[in-house]
BALOBA-1460 file (C-alpha; in Angstrom, 3 decimals):
// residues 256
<rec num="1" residu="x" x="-1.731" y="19.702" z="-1.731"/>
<rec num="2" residu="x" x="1.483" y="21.318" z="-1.331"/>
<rec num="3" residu="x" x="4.042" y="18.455" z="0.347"/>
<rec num="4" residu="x" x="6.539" y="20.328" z="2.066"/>
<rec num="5" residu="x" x="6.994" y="20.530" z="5.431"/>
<rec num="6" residu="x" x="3.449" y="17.829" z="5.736"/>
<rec num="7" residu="x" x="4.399" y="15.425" z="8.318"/>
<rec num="8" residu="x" x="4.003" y="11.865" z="6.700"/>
<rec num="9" residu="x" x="3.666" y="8.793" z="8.392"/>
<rec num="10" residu="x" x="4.775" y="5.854" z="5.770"/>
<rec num="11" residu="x" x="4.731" y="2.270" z="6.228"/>
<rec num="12" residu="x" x="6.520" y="-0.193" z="4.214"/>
<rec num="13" residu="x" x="9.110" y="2.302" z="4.081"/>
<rec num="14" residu="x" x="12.366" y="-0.247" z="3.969"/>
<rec num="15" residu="x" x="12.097" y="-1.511" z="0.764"/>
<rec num="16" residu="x" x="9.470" y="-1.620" z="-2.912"/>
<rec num="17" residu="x" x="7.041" y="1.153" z="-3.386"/>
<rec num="18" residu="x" x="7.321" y="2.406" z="0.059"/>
<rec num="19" residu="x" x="11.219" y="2.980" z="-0.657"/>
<rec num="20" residu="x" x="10.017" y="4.801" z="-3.472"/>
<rec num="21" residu="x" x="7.817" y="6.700" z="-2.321"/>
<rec num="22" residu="x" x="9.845" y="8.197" z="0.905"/>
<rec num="23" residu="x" x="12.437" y="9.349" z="-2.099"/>
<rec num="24" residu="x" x="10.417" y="11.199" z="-3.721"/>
<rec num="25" residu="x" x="8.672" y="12.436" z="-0.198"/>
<rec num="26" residu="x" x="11.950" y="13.768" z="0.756"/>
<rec num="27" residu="x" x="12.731" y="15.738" z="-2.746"/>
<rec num="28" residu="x" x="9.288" y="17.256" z="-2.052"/>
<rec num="29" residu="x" x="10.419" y="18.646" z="1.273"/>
<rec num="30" residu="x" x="7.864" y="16.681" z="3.658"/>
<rec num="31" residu="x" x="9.129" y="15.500" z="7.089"/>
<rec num="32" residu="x" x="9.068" y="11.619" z="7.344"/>
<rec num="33" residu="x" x="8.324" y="8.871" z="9.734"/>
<rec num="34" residu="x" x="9.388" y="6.119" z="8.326"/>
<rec num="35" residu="x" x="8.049" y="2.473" z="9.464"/>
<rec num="36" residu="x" x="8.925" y="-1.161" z="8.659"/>
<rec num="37" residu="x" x="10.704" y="-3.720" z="10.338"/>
<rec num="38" residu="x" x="14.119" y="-3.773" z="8.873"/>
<rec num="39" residu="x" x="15.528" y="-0.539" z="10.885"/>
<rec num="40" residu="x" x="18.927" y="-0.493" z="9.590"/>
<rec num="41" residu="x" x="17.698" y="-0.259" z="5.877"/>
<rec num="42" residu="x" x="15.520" y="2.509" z="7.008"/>
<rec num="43" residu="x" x="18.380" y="4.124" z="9.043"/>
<rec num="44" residu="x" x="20.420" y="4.302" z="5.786"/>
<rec num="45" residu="x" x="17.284" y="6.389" z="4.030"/>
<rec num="46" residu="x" x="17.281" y="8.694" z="6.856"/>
<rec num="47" residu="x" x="20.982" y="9.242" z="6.252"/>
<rec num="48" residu="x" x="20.702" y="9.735" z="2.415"/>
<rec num="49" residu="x" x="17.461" y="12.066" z="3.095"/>
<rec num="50" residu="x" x="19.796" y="14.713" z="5.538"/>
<rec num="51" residu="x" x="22.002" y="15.139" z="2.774"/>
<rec num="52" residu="x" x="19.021" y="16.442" z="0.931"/>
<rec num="53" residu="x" x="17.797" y="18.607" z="3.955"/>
<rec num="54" residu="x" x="14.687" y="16.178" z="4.761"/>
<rec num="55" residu="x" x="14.007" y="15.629" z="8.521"/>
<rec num="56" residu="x" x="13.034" y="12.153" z="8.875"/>
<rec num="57" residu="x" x="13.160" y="9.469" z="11.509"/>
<rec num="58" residu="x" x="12.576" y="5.368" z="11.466"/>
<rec num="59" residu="x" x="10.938" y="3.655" z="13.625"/>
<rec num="60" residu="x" x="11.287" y="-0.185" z="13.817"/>
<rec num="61" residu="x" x="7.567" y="-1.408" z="13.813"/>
<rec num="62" residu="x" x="5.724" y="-4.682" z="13.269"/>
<rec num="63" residu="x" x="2.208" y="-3.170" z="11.478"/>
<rec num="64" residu="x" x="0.826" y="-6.361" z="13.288"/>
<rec num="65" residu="x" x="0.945" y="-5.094" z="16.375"/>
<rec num="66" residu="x" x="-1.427" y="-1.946" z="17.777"/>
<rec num="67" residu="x" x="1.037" y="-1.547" z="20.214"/>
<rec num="68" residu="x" x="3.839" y="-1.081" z="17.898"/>
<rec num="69" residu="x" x="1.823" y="0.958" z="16.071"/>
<rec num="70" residu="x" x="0.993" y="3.254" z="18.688"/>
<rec num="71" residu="x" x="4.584" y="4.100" z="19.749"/>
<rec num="72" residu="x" x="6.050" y="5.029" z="16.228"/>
<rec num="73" residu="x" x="2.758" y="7.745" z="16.179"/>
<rec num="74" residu="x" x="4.017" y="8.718" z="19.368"/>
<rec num="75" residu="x" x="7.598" y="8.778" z="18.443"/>
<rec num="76" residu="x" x="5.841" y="11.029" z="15.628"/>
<rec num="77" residu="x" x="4.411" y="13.106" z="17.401"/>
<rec num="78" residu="x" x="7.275" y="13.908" z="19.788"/>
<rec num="79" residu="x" x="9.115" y="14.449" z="17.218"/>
<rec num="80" residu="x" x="7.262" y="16.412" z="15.023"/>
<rec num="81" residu="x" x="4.186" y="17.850" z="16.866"/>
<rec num="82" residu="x" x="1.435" y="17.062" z="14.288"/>
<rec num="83" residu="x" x="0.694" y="14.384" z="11.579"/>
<rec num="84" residu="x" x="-0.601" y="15.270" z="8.216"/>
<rec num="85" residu="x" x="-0.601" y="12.142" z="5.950"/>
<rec num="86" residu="x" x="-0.481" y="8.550" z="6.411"/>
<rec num="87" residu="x" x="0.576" y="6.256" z="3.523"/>
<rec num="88" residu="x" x="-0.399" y="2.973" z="4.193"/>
<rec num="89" residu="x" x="2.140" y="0.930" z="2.269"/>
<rec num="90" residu="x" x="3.093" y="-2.226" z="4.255"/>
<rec num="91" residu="x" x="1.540" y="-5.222" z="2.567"/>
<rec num="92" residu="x" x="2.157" y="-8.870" z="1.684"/>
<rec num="93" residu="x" x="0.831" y="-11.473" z="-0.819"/>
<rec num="94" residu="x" x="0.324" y="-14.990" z="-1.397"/>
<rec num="95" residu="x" x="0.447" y="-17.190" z="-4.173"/>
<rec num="96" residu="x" x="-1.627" y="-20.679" z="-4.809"/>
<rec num="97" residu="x" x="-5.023" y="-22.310" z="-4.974"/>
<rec num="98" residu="x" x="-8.092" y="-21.799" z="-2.908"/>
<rec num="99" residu="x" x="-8.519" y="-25.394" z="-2.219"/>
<rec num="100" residu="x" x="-5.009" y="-25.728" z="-0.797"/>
<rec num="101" residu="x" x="-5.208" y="-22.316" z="0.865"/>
<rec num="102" residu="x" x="-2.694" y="-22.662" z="4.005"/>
<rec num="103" residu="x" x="-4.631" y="-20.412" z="6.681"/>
<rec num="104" residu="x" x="-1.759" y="-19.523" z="8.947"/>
<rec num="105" residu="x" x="-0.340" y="-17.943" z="6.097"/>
<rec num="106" residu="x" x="-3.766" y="-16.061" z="5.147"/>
<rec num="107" residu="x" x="-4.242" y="-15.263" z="8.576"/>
<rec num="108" residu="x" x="-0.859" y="-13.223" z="8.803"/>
<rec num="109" residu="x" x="-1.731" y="-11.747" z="5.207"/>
<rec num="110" residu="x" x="-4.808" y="-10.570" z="6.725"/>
<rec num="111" residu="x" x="-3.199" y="-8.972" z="9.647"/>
<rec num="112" residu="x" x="-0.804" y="-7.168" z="7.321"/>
<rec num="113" residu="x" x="-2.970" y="-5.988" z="4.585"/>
<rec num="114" residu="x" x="-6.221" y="-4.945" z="6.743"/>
<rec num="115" residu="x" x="-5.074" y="-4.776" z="10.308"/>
<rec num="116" residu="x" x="-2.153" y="-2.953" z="9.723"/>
<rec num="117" residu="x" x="-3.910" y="-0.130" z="7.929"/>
<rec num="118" residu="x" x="-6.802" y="-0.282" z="10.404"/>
<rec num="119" residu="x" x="-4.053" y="-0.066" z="13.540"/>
<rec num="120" residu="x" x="-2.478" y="2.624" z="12.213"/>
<rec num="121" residu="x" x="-6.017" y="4.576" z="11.027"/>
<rec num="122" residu="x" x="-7.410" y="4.058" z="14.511"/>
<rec num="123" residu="x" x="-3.827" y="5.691" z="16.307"/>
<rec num="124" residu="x" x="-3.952" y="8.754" z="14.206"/>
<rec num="125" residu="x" x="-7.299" y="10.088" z="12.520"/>
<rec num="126" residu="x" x="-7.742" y="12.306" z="15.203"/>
<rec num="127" residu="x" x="-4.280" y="13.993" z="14.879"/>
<rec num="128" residu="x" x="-5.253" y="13.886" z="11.141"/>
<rec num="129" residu="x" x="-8.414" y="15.795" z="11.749"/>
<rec num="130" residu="x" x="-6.753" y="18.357" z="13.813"/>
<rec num="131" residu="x" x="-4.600" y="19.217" z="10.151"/>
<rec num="132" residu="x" x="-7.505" y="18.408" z="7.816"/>
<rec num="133" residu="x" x="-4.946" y="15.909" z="6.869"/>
<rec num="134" residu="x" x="-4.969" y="12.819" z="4.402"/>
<rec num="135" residu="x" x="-5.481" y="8.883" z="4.677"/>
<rec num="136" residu="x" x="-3.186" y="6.675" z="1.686"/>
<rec num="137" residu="x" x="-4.025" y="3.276" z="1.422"/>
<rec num="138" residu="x" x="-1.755" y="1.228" z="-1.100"/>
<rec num="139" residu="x" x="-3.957" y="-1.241" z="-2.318"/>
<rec num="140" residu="x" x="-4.071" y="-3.289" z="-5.748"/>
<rec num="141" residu="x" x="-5.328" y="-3.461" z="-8.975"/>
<rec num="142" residu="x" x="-5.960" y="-7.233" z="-7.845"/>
<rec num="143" residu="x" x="-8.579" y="-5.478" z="-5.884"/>
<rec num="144" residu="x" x="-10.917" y="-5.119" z="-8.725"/>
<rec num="145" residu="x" x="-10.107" y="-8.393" z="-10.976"/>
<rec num="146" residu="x" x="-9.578" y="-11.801" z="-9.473"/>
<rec num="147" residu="x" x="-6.772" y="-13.903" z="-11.050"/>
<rec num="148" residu="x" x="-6.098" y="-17.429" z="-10.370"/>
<rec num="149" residu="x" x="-3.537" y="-18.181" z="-7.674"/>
<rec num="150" residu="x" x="-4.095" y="-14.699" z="-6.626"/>
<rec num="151" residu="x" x="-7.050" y="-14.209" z="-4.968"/>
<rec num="152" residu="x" x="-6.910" y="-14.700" z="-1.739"/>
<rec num="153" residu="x" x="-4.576" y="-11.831" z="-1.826"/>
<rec num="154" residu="x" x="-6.690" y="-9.896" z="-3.938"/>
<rec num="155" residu="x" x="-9.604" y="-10.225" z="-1.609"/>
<rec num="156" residu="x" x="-7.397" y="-8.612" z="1.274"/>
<rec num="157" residu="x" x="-7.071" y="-5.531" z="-0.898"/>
<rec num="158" residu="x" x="-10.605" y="-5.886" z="-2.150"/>
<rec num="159" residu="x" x="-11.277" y="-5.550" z="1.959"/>
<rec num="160" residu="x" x="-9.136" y="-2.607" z="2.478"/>
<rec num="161" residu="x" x="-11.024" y="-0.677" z="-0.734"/>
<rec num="162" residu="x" x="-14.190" y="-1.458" z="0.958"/>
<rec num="163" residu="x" x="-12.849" y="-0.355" z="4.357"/>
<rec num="164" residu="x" x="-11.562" y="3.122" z="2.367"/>
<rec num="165" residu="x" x="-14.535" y="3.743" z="0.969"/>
<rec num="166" residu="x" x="-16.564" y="3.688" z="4.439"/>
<rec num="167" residu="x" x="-13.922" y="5.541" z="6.338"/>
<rec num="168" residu="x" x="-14.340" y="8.449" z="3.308"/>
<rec num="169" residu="x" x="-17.913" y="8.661" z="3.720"/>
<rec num="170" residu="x" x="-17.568" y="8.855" z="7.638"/>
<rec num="171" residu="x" x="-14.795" y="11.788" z="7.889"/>
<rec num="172" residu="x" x="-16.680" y="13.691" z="4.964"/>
<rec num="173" residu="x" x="-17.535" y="16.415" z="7.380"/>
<rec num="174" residu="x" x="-14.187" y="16.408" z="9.041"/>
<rec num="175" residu="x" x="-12.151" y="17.209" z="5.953"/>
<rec num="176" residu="x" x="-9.728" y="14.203" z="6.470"/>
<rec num="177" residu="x" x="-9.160" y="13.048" z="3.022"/>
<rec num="178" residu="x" x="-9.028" y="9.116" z="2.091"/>
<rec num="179" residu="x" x="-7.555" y="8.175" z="-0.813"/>
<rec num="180" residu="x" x="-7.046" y="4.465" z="-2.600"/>
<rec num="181" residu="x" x="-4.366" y="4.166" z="-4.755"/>
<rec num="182" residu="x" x="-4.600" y="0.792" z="-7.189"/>
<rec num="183" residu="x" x="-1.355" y="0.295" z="-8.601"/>
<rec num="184" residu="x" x="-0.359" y="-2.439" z="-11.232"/>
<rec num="185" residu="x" x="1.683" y="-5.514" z="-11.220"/>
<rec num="186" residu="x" x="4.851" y="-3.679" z="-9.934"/>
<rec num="187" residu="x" x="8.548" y="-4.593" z="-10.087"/>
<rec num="188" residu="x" x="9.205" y="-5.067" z="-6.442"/>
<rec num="189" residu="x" x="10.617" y="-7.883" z="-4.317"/>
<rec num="190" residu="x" x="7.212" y="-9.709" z="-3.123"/>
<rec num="191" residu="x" x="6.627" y="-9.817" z="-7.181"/>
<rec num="192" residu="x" x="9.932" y="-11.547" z="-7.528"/>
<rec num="193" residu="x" x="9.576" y="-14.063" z="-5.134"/>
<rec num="194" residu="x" x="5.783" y="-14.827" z="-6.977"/>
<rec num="195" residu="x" x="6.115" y="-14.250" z="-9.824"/>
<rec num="196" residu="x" x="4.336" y="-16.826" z="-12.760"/>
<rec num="197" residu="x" x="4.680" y="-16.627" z="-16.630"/>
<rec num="198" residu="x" x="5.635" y="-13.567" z="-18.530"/>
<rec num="199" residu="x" x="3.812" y="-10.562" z="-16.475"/>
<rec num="200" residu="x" x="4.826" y="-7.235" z="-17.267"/>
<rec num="201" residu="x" x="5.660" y="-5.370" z="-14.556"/>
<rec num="202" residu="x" x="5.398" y="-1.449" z="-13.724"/>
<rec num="203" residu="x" x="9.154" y="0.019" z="-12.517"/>
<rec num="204" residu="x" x="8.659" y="0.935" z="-9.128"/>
<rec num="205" residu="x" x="9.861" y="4.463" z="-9.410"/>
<rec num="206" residu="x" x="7.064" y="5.115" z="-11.791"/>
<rec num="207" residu="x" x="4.562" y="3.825" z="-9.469"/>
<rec num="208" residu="x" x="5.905" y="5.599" z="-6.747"/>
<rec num="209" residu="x" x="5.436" y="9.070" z="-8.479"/>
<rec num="210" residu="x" x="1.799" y="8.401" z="-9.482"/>
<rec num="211" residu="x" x="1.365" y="8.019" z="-5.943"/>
<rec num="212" residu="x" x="2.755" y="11.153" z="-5.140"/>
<rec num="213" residu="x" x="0.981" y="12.719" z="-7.840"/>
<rec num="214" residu="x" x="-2.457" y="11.532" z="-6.884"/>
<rec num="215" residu="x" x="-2.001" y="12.821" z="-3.166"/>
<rec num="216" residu="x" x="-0.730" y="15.914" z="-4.548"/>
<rec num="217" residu="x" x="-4.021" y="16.290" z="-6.430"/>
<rec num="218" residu="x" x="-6.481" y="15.004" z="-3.307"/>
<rec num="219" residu="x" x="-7.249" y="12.694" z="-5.408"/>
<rec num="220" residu="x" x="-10.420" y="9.817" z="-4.339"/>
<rec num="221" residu="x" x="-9.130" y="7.126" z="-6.037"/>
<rec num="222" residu="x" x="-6.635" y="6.079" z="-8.436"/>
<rec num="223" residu="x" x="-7.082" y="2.782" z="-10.247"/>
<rec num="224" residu="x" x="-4.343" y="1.135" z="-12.792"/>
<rec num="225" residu="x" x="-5.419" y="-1.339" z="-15.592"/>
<rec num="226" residu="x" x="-8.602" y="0.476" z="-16.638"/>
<rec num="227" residu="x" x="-8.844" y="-1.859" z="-19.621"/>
<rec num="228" residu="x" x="-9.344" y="-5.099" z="-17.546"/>
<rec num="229" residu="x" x="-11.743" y="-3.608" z="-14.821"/>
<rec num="230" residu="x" x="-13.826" y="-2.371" z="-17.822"/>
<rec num="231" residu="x" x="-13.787" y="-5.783" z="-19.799"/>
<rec num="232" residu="x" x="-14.192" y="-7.130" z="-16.321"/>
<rec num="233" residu="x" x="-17.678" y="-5.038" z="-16.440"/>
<rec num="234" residu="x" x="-18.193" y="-5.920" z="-20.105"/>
<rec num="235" residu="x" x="-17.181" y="-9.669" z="-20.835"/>
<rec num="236" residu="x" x="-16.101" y="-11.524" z="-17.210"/>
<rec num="237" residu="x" x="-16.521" y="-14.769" z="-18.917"/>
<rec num="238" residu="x" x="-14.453" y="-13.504" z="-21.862"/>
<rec num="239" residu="x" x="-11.608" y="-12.783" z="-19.340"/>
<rec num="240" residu="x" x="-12.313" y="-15.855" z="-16.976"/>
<rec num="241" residu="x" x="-11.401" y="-18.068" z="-20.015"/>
<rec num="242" residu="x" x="-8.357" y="-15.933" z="-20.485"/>
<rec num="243" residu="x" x="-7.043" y="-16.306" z="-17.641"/>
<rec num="244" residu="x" x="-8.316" y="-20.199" z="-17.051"/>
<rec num="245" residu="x" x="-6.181" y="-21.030" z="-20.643"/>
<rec num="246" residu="x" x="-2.937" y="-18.625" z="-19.428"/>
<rec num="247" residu="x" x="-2.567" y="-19.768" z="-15.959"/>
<rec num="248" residu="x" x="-4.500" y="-22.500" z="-14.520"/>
<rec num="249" residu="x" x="-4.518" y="-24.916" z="-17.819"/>
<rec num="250" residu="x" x="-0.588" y="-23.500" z="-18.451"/>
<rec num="251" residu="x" x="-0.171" y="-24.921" z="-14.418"/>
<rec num="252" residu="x" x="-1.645" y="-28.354" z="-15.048"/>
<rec num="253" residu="x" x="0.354" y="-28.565" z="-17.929"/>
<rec num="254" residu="x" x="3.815" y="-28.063" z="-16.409"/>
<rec num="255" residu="x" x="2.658" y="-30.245" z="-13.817"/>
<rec num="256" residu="x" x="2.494" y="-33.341" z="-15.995"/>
């Protein structure tokens, strides 16, 4: 797929990958609509993207609301006249146990990660089949491998693979591509915030361009960490104890 001049609708687009990935959007000549909810860091993107000839606009949105949702696709469309991609990038994550798993803060992780995407999926496949256009969902390579601590955020992405997978099989005929992009532990602020022992972490701007690459090449799905989802396949008890000595044992004994 040839990016220039393809209308993209990105979310997340104020800071981490989606940042990223709206650079490298606007070098490819694509016209953006950029959403998140800080507008003034997305203002200054739109700023540094007219020096390089890229039309783009930013729309303040909360992916939590369908009705927020709705009026940056109609901002789109008003301002543009068609939609060809979405990149659904917005996301959030949680770190701690199951047992102590504080469900307001699941709730709104939930909302983010799966209702977001849905929102936004719901607002513009229509437009999208009108340009035989293409569905990006950022999910996570926690998608395919739980970790401790992690999972409760790993089972919103593991939702929004499943949901991906369904929505590809439904617009087969329609030639709306889907595809679910997996990327690794990645250097970005969430990861910061979270972060636990010595995890080695991706650069963002090398994410960022696989991204770009895989829509590029239409493709399915693109999956980082190959070698854990196939000793996942192979030995799961090998990496359960792994993971039980590195992190949970590692926990209990800082603890004491």
């Amino acid at each position: 797929m040839n990016l220039k001049d393809k209308v993209i609708i990105l979310t997340g687009a104020s800071s981490g990958i989606g940042k990223a990935v709206s650079g490298l959007l606007s070098r490819k000549g694509a016209k953006l609509v950029l959403l998140a909810r800080r507008l003034p860091e997305m203002e200054a993107l739109v700023a540094e993207f007219k020096t390089l000839n890229t039309e783009a606009i930013a729309v303040a949105t909360d992916v939590t609301s369908q009705a927020d949702i709705k009026k940056a696709v109609e901002a789109a469309l008003k301002k543009f006249n068609k939609i060809d991609i979405v990149i659904n990038c917005a996301g959030i994550g949680g770190y701690g146990p199951i047992e102590t798993l504080d469900m307001k803060e699941f709730e709104h992780m939930l909302r983010v990660n799966i209702f977001g995407p849905l929102y936004m999926i719901q607002e513009t496949v229509k437009y999208l089949k009108t340009t035989k256009g293409m569905i990006v969902n950022i999910s996570s390579g926690l998608s395919k491998r739980a970790l401790p601590f992690l999972s409760s955020y790993g089972s919103t992405k593991a939702m929004l693979n499943m949901l991906s997978d369904g929505l590809r099989m439904e617009l087969m005929t329609s030639g709306v591509k889907v595809l679910t992009y997996n990327p690794p532990a990645t250097d970005t602020p969430f990861i910061a915030q979270n972060r636990r022992g010595a995890m080695k972490l991706e650069p963002v701007a090398n994410v960022a361009a696989r991204i770009v690459k895989a829509i590029e090449q239409e493709k399915r799905e693109a999956s980082e960490g190959a070698f854990l989802a196939v000793m996942n396949f192979f030995a799961p008890k090998v990496l359960d104890n792994i993971f039980y000595k590195a992190m949970v044992k590692k926990n209990e004994e800082n603890k004491v």
